[in-house]
N, C-alpha and C positions, 0 to 999 in steps of 0.2 A: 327547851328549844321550842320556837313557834312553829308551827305547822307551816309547810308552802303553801296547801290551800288553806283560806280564813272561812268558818263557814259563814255561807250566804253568797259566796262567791260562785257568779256562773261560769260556766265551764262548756268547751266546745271537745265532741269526743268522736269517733270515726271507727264504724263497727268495722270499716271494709282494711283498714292500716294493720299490716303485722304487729303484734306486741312484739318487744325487742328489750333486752337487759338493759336496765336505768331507765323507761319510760314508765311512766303512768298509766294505770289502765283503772276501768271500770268494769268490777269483778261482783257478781253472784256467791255469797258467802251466808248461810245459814239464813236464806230469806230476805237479806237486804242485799243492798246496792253500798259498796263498796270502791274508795279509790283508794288505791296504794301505787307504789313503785315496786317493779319486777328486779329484785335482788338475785335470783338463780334461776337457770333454763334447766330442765328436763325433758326429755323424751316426749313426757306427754303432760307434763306440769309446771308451773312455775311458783316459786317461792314468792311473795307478797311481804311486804315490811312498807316500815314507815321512814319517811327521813331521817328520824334519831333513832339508830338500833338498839339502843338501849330504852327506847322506847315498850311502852305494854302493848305499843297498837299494832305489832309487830304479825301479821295473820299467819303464817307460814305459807304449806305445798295447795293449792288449788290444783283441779285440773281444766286444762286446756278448754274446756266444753266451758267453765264457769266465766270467761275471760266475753265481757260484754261491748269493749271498746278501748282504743287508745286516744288520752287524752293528746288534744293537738292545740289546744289554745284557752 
């Protein structure tokens, strides 16, 4: 399965937008910068995966603090 984003592709992202189940965010994960899709809300975490869940690039639980933007365009 292709990826939605192609890399090299720009992206417009909104620190100030709530993340919300099935959008895309830009996430802080072991030093990089990170876009995945919010697949489960917690408390104080959200689960991260990729479009094909059978995918490897599947990140799992972040927390809340790691969540740097919600892509908008």
């Amino acid at each position: 399965m292709m990826p939605t984003l192609q890399e090299g592709r720009i992206i417009l992202a909104s620190p100030w937008l709530k993340p919300r189940l099935n959008s895309l965010v830009v996430a802080k994960k072991d030093g990089q910068q990170i876009i995945k899709r919010i697949r489960k809300i917690d408390e104080s975490s959200y689960w991260l995966g990729g479009d094909d869940n059978l995918s490897e690039h599947n990140v799992g639980w972040v927390e809340k603090s790691q969540i740097i933007a919600r892509v908008i365009g």
